[in-house]
N, C-alpha and C positions, 0 to 999 in steps of 0.2 A: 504493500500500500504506500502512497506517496505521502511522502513527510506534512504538505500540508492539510490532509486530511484526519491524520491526527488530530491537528490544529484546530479542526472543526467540530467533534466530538465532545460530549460535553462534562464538562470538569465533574469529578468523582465527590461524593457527599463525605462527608466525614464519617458517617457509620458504616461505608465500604470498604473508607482508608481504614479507620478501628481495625473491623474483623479483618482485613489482609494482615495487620500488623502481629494481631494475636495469635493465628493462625501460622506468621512467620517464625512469631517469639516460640511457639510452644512446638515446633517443629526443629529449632534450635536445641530447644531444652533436652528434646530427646536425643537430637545428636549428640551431647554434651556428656547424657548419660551412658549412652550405646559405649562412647568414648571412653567412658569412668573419668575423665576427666576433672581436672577442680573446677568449681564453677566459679568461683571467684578470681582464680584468673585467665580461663578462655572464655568466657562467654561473651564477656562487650568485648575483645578486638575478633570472634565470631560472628558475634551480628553485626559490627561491623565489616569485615571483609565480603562477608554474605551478601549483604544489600550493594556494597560498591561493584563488586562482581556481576551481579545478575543485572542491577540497573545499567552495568554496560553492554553487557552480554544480549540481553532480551530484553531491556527496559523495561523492566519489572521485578517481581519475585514469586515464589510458589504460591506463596496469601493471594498478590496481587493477581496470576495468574486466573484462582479459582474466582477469586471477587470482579474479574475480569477490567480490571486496572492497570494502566500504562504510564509510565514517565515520561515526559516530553520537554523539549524545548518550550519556549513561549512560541518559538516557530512554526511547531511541530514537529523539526529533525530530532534524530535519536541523539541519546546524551552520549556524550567523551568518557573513557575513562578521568580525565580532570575535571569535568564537571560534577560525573556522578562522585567523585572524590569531594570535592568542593560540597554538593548536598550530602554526602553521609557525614564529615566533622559539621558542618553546620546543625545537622540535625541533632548534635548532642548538646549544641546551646539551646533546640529549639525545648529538647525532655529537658534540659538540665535548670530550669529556671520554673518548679512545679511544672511543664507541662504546656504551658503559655505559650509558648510558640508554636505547638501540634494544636491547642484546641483554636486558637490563630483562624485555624479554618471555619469554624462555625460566625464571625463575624467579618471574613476578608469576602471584597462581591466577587472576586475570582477562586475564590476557595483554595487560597495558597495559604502553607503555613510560612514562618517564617523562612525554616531552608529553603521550601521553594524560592522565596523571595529572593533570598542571598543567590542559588544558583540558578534563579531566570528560566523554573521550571514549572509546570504544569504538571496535575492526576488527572488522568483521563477515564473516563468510562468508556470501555471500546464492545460490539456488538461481541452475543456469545462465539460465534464463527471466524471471530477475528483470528487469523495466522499469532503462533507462539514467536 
């Protein structure tokens, strides 16, 4: 599909972006455990590498996948590795201040949170038949 039809589609609510999220977190968790791993210290550079990874890879992630959610430019083109780098450290100032910058979206008229803001990104809602 061409970059600016993305563009066109229309920004994801916040109880989409939620459950993709939880669904991302709690799919980590069990990696985390399969791994025996500490949780204290793989899980955030986890879910971090996870979301920079896929938002490059497929602009999205498994949550966003099933919630059928897409990351985009303001453009519409797909994100860079540096961008989507750029939105995964921003988005731990967006959790890291209570929250505020994720719930950001329920009062922004573009439905951006803060990280969007910072890397000039867009959630898209995309049709269930949309290509991965």
């Amino acid at each position: 599909p061409a970059p600016s039809l993305l563009a066109t589609m229309p920004k994801a609510l916040f109880r989409d972006r939620l459950a993709a999220f939880v669904l991302d977190i709690a799919l980590l968790a069990i990696a985390v455990n399969i791994l025996r791993a500490d949780p204290d210290e793989l899980f955030f550079p986890l879910v971090l590498a996870y979301h920079i990874g896929l938002w490059t890879w497929k602009q999205t992630t498994v949550g966003g996948i099933i919630c059928q959610l897409r990351v985009v430019r303001v453009e519409g083109a797909p994100l860079t590795f540096a961008e989507a780098l750029v939105r995964g450290l921003a988005s731990i100032f967006s959790i890291a201040v209570f929250f505020i910058g994720a719930l950001w979206i329920l009062r922004d008229p573009d439905s951006q949170s803060w990280h969007d803001k910072i890397a000039g990104t867009y959630v898209v809602k995309v049709p269930r038949n949309w290509p991965v």
